[in-house]
C-alpha positions as CSV (number, residue, x, y, z in Angstrom):
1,X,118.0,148.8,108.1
2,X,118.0,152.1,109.1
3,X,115.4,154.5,109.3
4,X,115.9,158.2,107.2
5,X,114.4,161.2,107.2
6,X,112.0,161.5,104.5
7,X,112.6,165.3,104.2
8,X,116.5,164.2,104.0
9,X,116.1,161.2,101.4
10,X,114.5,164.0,99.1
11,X,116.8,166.4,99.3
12,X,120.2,164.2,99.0
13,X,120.1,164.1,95.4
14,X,119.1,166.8,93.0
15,X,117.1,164.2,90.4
16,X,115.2,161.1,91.9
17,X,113.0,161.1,89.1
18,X,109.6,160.3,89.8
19,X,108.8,159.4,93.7
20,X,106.2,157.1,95.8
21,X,105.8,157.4,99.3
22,X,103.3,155.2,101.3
23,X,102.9,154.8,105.1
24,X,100.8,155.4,108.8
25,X,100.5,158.5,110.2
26,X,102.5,159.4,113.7
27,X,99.4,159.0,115.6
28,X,98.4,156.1,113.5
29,X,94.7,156.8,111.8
30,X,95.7,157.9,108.6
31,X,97.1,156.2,105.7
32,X,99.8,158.4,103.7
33,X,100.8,158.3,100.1
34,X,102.7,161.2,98.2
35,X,103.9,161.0,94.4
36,X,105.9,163.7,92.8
37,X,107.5,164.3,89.3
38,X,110.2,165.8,88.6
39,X,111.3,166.4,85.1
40,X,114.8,167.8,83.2
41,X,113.7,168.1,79.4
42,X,111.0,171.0,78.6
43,X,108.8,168.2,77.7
44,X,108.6,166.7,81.0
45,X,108.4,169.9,83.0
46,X,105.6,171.1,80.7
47,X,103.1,168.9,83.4
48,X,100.8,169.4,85.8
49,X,98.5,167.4,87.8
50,X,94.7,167.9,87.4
51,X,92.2,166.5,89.5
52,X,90.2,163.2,87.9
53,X,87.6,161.2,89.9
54,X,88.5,160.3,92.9
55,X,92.0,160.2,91.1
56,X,94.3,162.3,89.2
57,X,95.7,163.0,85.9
58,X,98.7,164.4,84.2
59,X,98.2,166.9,81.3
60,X,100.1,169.5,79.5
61,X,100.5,172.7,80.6
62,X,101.1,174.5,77.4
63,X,99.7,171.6,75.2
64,X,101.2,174.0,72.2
65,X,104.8,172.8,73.8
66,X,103.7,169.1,73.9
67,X,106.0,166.9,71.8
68,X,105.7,163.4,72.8
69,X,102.7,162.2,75.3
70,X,103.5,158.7,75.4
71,X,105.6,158.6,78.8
72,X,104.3,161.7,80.6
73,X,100.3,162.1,80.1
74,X,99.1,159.1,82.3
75,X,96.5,158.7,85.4
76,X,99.1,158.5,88.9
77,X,96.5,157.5,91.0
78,X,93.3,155.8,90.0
79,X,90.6,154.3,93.0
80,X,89.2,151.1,92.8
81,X,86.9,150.3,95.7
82,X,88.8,150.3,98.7
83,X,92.5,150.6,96.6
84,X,94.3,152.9,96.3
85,X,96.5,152.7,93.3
86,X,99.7,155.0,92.9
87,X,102.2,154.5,90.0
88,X,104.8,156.7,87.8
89,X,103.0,155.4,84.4
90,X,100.1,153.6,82.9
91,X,100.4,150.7,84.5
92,X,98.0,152.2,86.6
93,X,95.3,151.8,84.0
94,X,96.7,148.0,83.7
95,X,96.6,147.3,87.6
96,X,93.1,148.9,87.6
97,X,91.7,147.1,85.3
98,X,93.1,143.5,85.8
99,X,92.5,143.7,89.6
100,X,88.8,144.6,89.1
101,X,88.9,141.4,87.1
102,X,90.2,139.6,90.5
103,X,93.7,139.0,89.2
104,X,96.3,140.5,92.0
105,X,98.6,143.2,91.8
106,X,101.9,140.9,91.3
107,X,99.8,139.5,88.8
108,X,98.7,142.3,86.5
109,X,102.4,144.2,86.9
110,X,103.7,140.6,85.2
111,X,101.9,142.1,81.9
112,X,104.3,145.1,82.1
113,X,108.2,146.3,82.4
114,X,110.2,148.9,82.5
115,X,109.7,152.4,80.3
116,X,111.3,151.8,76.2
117,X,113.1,155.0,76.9
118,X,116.7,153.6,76.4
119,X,119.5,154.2,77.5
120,X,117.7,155.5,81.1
121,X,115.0,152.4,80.6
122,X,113.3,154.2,83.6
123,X,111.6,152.0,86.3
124,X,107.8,151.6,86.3
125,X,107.4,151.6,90.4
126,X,103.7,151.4,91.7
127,X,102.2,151.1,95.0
128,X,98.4,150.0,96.3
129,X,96.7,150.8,99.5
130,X,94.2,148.9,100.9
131,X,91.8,150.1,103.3
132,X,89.3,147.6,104.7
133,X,87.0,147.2,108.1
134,X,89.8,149.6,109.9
135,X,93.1,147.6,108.7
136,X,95.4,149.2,106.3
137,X,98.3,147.4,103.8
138,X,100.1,148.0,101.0
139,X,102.5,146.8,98.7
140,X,105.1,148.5,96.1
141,X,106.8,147.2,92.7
142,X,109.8,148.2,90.8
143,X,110.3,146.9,87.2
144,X,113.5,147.7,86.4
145,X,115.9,146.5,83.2
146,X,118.9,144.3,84.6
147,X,121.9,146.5,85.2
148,X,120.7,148.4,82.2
149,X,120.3,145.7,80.4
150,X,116.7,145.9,78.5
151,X,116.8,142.3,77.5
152,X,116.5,141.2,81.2
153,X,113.5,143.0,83.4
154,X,113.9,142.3,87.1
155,X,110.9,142.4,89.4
156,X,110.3,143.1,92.7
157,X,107.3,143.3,95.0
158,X,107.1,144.7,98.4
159,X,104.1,144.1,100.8
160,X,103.7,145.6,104.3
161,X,101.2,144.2,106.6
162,X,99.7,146.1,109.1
163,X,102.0,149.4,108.9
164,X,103.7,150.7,112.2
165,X,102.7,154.1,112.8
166,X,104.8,157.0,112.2
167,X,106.5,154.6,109.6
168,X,106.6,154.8,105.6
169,X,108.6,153.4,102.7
170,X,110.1,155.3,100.0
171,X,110.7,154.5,96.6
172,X,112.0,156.6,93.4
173,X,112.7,155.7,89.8
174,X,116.9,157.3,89.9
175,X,119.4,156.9,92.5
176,X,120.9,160.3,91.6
177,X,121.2,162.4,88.3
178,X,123.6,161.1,85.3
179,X,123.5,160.3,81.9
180,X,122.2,157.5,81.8
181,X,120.2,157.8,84.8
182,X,121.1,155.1,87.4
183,X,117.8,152.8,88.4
184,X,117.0,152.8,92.2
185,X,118.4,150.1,93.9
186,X,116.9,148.0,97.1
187,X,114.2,148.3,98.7
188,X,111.9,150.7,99.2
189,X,114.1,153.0,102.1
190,X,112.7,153.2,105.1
191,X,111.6,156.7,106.2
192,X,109.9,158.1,109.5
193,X,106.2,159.9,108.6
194,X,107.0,162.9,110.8
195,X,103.8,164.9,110.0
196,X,100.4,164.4,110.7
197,X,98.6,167.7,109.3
198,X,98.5,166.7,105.7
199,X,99.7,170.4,104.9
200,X,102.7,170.2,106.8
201,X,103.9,167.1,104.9
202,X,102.7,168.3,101.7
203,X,105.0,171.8,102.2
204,X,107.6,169.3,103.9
205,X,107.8,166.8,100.6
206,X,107.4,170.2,98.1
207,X,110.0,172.1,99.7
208,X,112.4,169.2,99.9
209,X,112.5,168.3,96.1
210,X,115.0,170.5,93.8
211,X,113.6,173.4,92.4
212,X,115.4,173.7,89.4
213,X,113.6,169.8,88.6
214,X,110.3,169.7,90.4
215,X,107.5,169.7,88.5
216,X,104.3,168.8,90.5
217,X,103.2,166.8,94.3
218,X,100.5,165.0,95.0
219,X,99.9,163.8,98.5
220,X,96.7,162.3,100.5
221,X,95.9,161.4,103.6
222,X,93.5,158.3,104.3
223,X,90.9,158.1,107.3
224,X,91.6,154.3,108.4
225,X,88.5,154.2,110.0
226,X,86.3,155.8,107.5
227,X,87.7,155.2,104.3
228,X,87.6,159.1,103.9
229,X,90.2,161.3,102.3
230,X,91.6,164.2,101.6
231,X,94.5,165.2,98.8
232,X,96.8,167.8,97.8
233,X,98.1,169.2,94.4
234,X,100.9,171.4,94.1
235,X,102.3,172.2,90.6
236,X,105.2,174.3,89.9
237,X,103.4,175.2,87.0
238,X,100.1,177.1,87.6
């Protein structure tokens, strides 16, 4: 496999949906993630993200406009001791809540599958960070139907031990724009974390999405040593 260019996996296609990316900093303290949304229908660019606990929230812009919550007001990114969880859905409410009752995070995405939203049937992909006595890991999921398919779901977890520095992986719910919208395929892509000032990557990741379809970024940066943080919000809408 080859390693990309984050900044160029971002910009090759004009829609890839919703997007997780999770690595090591260049200079290898910091733990990276970065989730953006992207949206084509004025319902799903009618978002922004709002700050919630130590996580964050999706919520209407002009809640007047807002015809159907069910697949676009969740929590992204919800904390749960020294976890990090980052998904494009409510599964993060389901990972949250069945890992606090010891179950794993293969374990409580088996409860789950891909979005009803036929004929797209739109990938639920999550990541968690873990951040413990200076060591760092992660995994990342797709749930995806089979080809299209919504009788099959196919599932796939990714874990990375010990993340090289100046590394990341890359995952995103469409392979391009189209009607219906092709699933991502493979594995996470992996992409070189080129930045370590957390403003430089956010403007890097921002300015790489389209701006006809981006909607809102959210990217923080993870002390390995302390456990400390700090995040970003951009929002297309403000």
């Amino acid at each position: 496999m080859k390693m990309m260019s984050l900044k160029e996996e971002i910009s090759s296609t004009t829609y890839p949906g919703r997007g997780i990316v999770i690595g090591r900093s260049k200079d290898g303290k910091t733990a990276v993630t970065a989730y953006f949304i992207m949206g084509r229908s004025e319902n799903s660019r009618n978002r922004v993200f709002v700050e919630d606990g130590e996580g964050i929230r999706t919520q209407a812009f002009d809640p007047s406009k807002l015809s159907d919550p069910s697949l676009i007001i969740y929590a992204p990114v919800r904390v749960l001791g020294n976890k990090t969880i980052v998904t494009n859905g409510d599964q993060t409410d389901t990972i949250y809540d069945l890992m606090d009752k010891q179950q794993t995070f293969e374990q409580a995405l088996r409860t789950r599958e891909f979005e009803p939203d036929g004929p797209n049937y739109t990938p639920r992909i999550s990541g968690v960070m873990h951040i413990e006595d200076g060591k760092f890991n992660y995994a990342m999921s797709i749930l995806k139907s089979n080809n299209g398919n919504p009788d099959s779901c196919n599932r796939y977890t990714f874990a990375y031990e010990n993340p090289i520095p100046g590394e990341g992986r890359f995952i995103h719910t469409y392979m391009e724009d189209g009607n219906p919208l092709p699933s991502f395929e493979g594995e996470p892509t992996w992409v070189e974390i080129e930045d370590g000032d957390i403003d430089s990557f956010t403007n890097m990741v921002w300015n790489s999405l389209n701006e006809e379809n981006k909607v809102s970024l959210f990217v923080r940066f993870i002390d390995i040593e302390t456990g400390k943080y700090e995040s970003r919000i951009v929002n297309k809408n403000c």
